[in-house]
Z-matrix of the N, CA and C atoms (Angstrom, degrees):
N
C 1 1.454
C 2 1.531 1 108.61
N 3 1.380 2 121.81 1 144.74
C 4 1.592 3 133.53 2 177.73
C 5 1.044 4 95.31 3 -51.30
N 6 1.284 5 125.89 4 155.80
C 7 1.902 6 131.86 5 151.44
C 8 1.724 7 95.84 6 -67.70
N 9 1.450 8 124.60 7 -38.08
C 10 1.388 9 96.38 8 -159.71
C 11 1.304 10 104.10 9 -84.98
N 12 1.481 11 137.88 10 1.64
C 13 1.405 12 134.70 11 175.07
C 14 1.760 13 85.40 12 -98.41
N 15 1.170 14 132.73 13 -22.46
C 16 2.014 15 104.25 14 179.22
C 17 1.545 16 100.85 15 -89.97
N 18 1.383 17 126.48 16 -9.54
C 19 1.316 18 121.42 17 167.28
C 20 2.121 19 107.66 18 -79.04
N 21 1.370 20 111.50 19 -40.47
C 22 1.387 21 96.56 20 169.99
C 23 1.425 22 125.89 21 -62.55
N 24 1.498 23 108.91 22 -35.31
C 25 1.215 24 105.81 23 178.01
C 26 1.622 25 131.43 24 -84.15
N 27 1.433 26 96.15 25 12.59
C 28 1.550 27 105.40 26 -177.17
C 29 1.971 28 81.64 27 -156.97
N 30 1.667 29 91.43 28 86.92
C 31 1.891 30 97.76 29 177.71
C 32 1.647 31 96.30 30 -118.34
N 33 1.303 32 123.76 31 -40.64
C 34 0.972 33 117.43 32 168.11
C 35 1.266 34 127.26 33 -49.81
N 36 1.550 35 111.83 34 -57.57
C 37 1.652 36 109.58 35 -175.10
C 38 1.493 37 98.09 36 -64.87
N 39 1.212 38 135.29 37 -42.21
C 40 1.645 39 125.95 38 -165.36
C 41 1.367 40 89.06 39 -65.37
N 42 1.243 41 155.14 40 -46.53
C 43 1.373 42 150.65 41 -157.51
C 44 1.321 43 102.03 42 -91.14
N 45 0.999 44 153.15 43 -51.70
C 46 1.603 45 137.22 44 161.14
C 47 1.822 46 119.64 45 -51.31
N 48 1.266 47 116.42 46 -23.39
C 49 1.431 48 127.49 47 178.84
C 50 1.614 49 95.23 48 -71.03
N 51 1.593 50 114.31 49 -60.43
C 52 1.028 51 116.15 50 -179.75
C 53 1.524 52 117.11 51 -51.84
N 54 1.220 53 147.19 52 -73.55
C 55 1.176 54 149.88 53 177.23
C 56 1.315 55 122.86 54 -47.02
N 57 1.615 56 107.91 55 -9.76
C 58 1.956 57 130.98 56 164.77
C 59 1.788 58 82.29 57 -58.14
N 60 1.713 59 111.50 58 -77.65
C 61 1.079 60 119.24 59 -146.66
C 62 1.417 61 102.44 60 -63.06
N 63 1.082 62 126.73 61 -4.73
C 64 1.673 63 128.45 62 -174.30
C 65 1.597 64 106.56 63 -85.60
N 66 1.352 65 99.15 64 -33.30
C 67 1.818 66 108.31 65 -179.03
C 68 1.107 67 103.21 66 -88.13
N 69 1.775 68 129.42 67 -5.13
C 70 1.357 69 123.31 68 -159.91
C 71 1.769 70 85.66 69 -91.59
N 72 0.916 71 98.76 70 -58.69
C 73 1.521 72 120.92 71 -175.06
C 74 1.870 73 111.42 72 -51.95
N 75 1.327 74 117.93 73 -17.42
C 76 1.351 75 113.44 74 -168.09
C 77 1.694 76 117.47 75 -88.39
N 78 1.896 77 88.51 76 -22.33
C 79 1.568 78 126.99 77 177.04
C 80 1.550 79 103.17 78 -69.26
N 81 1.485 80 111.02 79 -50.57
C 82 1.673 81 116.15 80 -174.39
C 83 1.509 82 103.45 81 -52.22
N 84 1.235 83 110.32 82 -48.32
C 85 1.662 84 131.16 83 -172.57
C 86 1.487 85 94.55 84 -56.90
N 87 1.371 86 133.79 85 -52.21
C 88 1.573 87 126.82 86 174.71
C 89 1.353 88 112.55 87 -49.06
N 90 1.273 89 131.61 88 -31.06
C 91 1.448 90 138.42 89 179.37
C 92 1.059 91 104.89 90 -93.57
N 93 1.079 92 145.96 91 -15.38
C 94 1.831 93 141.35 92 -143.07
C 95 1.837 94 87.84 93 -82.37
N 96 1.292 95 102.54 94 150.73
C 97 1.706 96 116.17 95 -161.91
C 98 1.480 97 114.11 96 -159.15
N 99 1.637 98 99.62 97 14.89
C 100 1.605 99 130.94 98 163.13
C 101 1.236 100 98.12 99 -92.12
N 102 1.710 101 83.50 100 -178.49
C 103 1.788 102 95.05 101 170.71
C 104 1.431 103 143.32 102 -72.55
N 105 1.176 104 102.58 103 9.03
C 106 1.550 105 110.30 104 161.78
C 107 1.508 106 99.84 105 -101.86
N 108 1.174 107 139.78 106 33.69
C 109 1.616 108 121.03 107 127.44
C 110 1.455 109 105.02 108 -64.68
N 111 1.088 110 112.41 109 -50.30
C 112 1.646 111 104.04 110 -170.21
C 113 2.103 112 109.27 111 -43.87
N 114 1.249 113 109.71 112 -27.45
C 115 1.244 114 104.67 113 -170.35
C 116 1.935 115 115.18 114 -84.10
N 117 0.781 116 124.81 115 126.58
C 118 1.809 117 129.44 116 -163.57
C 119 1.461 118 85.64 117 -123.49
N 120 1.416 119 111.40 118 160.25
C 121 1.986 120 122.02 119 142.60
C 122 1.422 121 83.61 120 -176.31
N 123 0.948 122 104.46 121 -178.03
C 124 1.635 123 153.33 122 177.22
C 125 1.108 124 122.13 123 178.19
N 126 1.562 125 99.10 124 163.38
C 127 1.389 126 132.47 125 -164.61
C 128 1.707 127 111.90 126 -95.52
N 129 1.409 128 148.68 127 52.64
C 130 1.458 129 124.25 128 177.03
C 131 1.762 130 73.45 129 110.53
N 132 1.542 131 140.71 130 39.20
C 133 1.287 132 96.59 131 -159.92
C 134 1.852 133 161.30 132 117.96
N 135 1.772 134 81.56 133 -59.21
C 136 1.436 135 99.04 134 -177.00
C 137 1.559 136 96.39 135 -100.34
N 138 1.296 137 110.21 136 134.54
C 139 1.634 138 114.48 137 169.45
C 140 1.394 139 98.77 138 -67.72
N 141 1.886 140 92.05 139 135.34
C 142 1.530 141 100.51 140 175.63
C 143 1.605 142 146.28 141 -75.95
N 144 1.881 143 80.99 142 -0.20
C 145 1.934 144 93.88 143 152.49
C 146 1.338 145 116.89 144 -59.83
N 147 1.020 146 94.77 145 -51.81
C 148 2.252 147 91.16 146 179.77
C 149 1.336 148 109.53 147 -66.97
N 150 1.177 149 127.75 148 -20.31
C 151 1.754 150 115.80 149 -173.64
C 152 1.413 151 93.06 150 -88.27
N 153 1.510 152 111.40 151 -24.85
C 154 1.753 153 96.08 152 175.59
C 155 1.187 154 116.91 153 -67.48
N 156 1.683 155 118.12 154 -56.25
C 157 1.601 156 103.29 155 147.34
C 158 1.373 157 158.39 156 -15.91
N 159 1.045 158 101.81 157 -52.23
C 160 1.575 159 145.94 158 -179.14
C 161 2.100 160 86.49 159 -62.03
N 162 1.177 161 99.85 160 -87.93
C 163 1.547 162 119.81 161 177.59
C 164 1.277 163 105.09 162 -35.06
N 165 1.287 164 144.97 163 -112.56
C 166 1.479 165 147.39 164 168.01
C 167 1.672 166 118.57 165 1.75
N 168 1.414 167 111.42 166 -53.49
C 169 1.627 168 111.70 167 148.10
C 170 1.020 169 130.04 168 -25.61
N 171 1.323 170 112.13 169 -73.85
C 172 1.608 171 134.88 170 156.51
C 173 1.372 172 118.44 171 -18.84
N 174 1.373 173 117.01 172 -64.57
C 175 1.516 174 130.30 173 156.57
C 176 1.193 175 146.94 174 -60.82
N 177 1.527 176 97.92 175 -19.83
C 178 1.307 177 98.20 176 152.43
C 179 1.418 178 119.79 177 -97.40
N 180 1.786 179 127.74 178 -28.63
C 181 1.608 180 98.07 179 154.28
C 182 1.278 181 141.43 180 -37.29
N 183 1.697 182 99.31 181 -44.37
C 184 1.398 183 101.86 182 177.85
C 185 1.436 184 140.73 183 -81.36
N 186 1.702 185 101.73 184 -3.12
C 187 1.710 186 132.38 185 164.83
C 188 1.478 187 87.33 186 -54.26
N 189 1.562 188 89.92 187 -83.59
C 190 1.775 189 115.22 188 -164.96
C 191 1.645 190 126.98 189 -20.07
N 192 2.381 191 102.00 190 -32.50
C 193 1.317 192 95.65 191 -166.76
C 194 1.405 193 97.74 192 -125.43
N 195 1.289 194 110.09 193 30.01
C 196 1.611 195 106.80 194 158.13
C 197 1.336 196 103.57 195 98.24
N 198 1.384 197 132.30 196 14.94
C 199 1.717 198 132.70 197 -153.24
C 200 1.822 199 100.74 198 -119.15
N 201 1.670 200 105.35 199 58.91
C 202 0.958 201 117.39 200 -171.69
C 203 1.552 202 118.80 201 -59.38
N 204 1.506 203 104.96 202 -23.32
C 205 1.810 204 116.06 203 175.85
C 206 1.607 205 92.13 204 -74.79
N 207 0.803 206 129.97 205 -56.31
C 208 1.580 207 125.27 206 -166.44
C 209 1.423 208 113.25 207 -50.07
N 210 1.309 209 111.00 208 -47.82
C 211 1.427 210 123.56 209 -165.57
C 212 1.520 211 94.78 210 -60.14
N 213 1.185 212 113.39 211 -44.70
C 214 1.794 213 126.07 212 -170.98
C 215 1.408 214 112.53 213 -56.90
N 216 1.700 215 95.07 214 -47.69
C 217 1.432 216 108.64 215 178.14
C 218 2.015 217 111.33 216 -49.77
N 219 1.026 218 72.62 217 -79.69
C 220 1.920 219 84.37 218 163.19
C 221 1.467 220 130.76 219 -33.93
N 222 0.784 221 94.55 220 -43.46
C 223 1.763 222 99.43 221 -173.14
C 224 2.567 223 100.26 222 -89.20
N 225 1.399 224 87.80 223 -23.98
C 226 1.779 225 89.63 224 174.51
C 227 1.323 226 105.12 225 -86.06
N 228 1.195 227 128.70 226 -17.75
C 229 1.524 228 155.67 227 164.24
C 230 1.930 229 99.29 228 -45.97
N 231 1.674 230 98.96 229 -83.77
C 232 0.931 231 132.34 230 -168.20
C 233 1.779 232 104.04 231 -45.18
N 234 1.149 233 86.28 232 -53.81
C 235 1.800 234 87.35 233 -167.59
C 236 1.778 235 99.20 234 -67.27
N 237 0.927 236 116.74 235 -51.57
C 238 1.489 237 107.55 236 179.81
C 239 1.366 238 119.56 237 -67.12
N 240 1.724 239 125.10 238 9.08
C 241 1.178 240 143.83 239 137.79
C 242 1.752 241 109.58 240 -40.34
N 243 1.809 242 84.02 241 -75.43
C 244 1.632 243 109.60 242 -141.93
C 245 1.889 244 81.78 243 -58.35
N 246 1.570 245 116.20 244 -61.66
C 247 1.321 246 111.86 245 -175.94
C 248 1.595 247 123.47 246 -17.46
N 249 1.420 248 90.24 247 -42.75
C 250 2.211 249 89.40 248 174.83
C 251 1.245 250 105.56 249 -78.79
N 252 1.673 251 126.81 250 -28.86
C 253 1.250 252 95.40 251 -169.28
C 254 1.197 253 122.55 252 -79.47
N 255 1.586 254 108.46 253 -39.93
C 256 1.560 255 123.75 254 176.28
C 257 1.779 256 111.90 255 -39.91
N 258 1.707 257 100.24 256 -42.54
C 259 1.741 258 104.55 257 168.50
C 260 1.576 259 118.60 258 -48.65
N 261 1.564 260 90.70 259 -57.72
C 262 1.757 261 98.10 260 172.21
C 263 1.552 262 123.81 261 -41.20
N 264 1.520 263 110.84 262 -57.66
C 265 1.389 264 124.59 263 137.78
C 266 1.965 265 130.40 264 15.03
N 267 1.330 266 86.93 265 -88.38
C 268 1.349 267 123.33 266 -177.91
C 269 1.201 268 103.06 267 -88.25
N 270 1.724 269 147.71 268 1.16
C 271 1.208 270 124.41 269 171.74
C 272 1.851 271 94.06 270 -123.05
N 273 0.817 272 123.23 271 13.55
C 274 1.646 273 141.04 272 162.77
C 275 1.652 274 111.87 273 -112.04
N 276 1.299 275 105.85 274 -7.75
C 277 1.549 276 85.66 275 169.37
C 278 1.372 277 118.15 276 79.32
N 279 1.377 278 108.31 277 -18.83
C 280 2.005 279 113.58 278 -162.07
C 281 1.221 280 86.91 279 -107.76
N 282 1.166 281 117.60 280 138.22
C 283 1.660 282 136.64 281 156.69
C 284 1.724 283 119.88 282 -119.57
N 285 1.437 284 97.27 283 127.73
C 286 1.832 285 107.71 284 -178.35
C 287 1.584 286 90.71 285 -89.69
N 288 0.908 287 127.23 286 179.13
C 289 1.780 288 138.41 287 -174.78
C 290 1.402 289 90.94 288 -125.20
N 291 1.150 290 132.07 289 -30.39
C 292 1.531 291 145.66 290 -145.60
C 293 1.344 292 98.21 291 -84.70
N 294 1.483 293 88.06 292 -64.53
C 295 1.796 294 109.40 293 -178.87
C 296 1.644 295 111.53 294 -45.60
N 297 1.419 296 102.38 295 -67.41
C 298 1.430 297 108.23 296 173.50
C 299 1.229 298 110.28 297 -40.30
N 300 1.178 299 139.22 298 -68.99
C 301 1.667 300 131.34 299 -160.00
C 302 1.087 301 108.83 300 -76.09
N 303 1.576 302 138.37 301 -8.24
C 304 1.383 303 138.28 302 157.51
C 305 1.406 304 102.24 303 -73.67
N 306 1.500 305 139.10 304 -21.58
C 307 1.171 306 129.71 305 -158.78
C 308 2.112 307 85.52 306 -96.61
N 309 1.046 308 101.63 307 -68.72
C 310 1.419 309 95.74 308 161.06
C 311 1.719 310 137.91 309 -26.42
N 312 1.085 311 96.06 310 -62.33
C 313 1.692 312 98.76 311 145.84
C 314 1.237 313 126.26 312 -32.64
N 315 1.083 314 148.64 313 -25.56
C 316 1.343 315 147.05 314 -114.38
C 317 1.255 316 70.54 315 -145.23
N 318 1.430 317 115.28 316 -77.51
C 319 1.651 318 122.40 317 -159.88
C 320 1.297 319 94.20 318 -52.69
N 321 1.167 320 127.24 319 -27.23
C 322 1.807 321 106.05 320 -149.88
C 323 2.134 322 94.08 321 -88.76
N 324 1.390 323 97.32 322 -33.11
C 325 1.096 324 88.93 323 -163.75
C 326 2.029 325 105.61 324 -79.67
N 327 1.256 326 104.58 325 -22.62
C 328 1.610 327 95.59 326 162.40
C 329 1.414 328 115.94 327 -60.46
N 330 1.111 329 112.76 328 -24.65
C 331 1.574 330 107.52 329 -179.10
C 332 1.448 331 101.19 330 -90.57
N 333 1.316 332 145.41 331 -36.47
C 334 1.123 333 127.39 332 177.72
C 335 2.136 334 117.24 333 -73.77
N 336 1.475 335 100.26 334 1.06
C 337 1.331 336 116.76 335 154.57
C 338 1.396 337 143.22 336 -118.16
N 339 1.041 338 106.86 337 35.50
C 340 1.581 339 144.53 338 -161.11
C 341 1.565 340 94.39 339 -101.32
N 342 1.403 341 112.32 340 113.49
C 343 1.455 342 152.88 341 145.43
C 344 1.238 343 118.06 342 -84.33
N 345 1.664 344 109.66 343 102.82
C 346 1.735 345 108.49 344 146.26
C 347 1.180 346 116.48 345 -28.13
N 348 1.402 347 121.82 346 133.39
C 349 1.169 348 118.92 347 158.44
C 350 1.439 349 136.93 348 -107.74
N 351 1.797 350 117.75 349 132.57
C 352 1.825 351 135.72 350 -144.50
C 353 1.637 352 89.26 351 -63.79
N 354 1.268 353 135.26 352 -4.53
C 355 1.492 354 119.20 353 -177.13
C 356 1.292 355 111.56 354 -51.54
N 357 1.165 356 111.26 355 178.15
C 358 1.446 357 116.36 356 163.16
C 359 1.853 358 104.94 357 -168.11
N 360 1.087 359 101.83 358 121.11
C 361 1.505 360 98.01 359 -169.29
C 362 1.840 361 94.21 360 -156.02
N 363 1.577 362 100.10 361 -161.06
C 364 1.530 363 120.11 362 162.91
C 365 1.459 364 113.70 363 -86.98
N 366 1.584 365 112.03 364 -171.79
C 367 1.422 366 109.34 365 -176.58
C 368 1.152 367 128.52 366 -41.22
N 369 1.900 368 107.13 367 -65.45
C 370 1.290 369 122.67 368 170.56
C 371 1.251 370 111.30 369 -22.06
N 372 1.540 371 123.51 370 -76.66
C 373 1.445 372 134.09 371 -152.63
C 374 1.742 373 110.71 372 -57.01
N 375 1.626 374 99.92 373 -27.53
C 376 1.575 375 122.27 374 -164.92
C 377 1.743 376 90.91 375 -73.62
N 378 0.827 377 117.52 376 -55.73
C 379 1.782 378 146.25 377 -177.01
C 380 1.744 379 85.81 378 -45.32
N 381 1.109 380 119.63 379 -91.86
C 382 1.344 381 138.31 380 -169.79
C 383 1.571 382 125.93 381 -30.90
N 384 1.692 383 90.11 382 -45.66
C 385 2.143 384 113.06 383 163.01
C 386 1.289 385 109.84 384 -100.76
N 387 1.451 386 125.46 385 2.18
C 388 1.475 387 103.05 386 178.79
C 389 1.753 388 117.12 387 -60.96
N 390 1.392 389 102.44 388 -15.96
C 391 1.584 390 93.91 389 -179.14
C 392 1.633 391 123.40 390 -65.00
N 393 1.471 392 100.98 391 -20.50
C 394 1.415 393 134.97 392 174.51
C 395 2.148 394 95.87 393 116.35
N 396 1.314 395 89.40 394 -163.30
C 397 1.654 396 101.18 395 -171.34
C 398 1.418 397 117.39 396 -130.77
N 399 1.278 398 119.90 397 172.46
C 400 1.496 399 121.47 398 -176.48
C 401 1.421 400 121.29 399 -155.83
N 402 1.453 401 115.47 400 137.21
C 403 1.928 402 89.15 401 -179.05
C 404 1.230 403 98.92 402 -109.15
N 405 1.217 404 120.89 403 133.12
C 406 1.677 405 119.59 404 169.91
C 407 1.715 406 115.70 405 -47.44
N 408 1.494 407 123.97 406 144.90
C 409 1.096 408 97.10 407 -177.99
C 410 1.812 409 127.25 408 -74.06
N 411 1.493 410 93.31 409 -24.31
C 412 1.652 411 111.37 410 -166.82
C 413 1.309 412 98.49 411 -74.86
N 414 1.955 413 132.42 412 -50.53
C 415 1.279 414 125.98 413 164.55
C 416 1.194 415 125.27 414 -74.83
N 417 1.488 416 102.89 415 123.11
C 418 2.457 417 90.51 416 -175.30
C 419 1.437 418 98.03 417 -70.11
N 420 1.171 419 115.58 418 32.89
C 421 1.291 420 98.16 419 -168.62
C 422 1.567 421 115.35 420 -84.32
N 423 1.434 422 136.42 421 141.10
C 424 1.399 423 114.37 422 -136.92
C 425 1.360 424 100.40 423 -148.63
N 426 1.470 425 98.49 424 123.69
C 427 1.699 426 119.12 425 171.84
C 428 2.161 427 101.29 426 114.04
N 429 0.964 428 121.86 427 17.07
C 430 1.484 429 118.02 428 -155.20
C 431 1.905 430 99.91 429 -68.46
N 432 1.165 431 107.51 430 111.61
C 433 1.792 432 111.42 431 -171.73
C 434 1.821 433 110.28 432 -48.87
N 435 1.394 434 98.51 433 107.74
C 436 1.452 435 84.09 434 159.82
C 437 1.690 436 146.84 435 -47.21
N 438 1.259 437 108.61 436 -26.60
C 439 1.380 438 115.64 437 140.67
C 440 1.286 439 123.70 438 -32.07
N 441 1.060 440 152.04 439 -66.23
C 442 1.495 441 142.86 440 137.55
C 443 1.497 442 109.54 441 -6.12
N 444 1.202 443 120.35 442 -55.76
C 445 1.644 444 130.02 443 -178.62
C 446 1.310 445 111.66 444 -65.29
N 447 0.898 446 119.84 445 -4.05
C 448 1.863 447 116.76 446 -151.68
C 449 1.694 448 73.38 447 -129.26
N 450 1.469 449 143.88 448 -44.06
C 451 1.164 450 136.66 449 -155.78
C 452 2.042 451 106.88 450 -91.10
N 453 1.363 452 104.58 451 -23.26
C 454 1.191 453 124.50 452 159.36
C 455 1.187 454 108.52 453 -46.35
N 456 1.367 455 125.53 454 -64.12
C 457 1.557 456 122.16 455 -143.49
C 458 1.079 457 103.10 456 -110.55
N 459 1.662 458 132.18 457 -1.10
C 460 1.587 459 130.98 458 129.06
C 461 1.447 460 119.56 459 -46.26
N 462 1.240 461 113.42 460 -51.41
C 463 1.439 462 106.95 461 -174.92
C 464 1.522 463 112.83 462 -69.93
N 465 1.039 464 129.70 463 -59.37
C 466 1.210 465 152.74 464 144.72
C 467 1.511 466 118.65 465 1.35
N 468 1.970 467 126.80 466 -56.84
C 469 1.085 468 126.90 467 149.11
C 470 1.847 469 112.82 468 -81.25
N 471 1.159 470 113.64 469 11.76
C 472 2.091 471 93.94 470 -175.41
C 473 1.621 472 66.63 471 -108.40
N 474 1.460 473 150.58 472 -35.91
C 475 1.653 474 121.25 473 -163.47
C 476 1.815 475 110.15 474 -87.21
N 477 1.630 476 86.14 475 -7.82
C 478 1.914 477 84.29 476 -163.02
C 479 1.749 478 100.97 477 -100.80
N 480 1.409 479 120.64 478 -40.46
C 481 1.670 480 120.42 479 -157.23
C 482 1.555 481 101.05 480 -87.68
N 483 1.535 482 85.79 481 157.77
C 484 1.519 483 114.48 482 166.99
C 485 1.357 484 112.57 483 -139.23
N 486 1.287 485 100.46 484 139.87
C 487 1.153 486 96.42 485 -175.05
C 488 2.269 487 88.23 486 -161.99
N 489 2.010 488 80.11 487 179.22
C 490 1.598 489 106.75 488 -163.98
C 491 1.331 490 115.25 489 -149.63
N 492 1.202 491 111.92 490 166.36
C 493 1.413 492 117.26 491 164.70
C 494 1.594 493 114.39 492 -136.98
N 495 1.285 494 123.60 493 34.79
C 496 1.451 495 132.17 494 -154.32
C 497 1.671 496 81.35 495 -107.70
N 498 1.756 497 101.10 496 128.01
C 499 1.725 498 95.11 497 166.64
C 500 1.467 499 95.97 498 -64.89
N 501 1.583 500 103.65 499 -177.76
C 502 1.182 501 109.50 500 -158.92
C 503 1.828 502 100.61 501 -104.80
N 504 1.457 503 106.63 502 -6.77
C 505 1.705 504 91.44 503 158.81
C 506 1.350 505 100.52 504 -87.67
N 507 1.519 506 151.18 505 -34.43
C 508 1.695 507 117.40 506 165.77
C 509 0.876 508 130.80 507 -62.17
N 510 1.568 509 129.14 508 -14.94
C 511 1.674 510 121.18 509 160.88
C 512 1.524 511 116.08 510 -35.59
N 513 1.445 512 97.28 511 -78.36
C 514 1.432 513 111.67 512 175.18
C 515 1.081 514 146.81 513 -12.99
N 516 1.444 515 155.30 514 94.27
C 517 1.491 516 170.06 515 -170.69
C 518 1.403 517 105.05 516 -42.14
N 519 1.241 518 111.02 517 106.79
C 520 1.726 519 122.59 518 171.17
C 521 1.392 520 96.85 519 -46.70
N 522 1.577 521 134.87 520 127.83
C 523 1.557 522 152.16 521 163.79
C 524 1.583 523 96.31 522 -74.25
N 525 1.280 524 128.04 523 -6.06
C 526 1.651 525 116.49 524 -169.47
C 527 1.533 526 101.35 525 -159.23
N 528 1.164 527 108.27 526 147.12
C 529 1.363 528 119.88 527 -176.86
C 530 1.968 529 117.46 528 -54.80
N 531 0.743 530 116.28 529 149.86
C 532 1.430 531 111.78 530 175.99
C 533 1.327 532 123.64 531 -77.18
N 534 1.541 533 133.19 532 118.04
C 535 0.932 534 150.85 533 -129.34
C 536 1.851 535 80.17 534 -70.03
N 537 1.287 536 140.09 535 -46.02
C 538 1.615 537 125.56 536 -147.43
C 539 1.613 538 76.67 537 -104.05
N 540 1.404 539 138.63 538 52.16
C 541 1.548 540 104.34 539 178.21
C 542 1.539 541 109.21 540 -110.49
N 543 1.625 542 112.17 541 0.86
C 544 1.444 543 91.70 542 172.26
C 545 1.966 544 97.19 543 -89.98
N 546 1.024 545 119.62 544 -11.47
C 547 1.426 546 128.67 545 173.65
C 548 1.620 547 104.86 546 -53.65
N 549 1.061 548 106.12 547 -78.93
C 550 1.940 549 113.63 548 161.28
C 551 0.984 550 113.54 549 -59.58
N 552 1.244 551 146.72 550 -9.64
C 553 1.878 552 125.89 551 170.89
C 554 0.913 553 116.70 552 93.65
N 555 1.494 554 122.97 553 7.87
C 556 1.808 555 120.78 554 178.87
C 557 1.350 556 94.18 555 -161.17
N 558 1.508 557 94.06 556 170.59
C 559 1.617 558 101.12 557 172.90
C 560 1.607 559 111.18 558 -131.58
N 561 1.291 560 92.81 559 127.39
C 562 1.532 561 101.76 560 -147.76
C 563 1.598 562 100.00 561 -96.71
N 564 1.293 563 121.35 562 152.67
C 565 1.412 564 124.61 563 -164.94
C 566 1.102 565 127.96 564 99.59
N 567 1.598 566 111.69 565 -34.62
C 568 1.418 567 136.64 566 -161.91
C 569 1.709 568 92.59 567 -88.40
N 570 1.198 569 105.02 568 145.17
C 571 1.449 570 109.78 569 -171.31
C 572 1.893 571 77.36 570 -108.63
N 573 1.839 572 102.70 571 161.20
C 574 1.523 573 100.17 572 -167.46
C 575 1.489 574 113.45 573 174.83
């Protein structure tokens, strides 16, 4: 038998295994004591270990109950997540290992849920579904490009996250003036 017909016929379990290893990995990140401590964000708030949690859950309910458009949705979602963060990443210089292979994850498992897509058009249109397609379940509305999904959840984390790379003793608010600050003319730390 093909691998890619024993991967269709076993998409669910590979996609819940996968999103195991995504929660396995989000836990490592709670321990991690490299240089991605230095790296923090959230979402609204919520540290983005738990939304990774949070997320992967998600995917595996929706593995679990047959909601194969959803899962798609999510994971085209997801990657146009990970795309900002990995940017964030790379324009801070700091790299988590953690992060990365959850961002990888993500990719691997959209691709192991990756539908041709029934379009049929010119370039453009080819361009537009190459990510493949999805029908929402509540709208019959039918064929909607995951590309859209993937462009969602860019916008979505560049309007929603915050994030840093400050260890977490330079965050912190000097309790006392800085020893050279009548030297410099201010006193630095001191909020004022």
């Amino acid at each position: 038998m093909n691998l890619t017909v024993r991967i269709r016929n076993h998409i669910d379990i590979i996609t819940v295994a996968l999103a195991v290893i995504g929660i396995v990995l989000m836990f490592f990140y709670f321990v991690c004591d490299t240089a991605c401590t230095y790296l923090k964000g959230d979402i609204f708030g919520i540290d983005l270990k738990y939304i990774g949690i949070a997320y992967m859950v998600a995917i595996i309910a929706f593995a679990l109950s047959n909601q194969r458009a959803l899962v798609r949705i999510l994971l085209a979602a997801g990657i146009g997540v990970e795309v900002y963060l990995v940017a964030f990443q790379f324009r801070e210089d700091v790299f988590c290992p953690f992060c990365l292979a959850f961002g990888a994850v993500v990719v691997l498992a959209f691709i192991v849920n990756y539908e041709r897509p029934q379009t049929r058009g010119g370039w453009l249109r080819r361009i537009i579904y190459g990510l493949g397609e999805a029908e929402l379940p509540l709208i019959k509305q039918q064929g909607i490009p995951l590309l859209l999904f993937v462009i969602l959840g860019y916008l979505f984390v560049v309007l929603t996250f915050s994030g840093s790379v400050t260890p977490a003793y330079g965050a912190e608010r000097l309790s006392a003036p800085h020893p050279y600050a009548k030297v410099l003319g201010h006193q630095s730390g001191l909020s004022g």
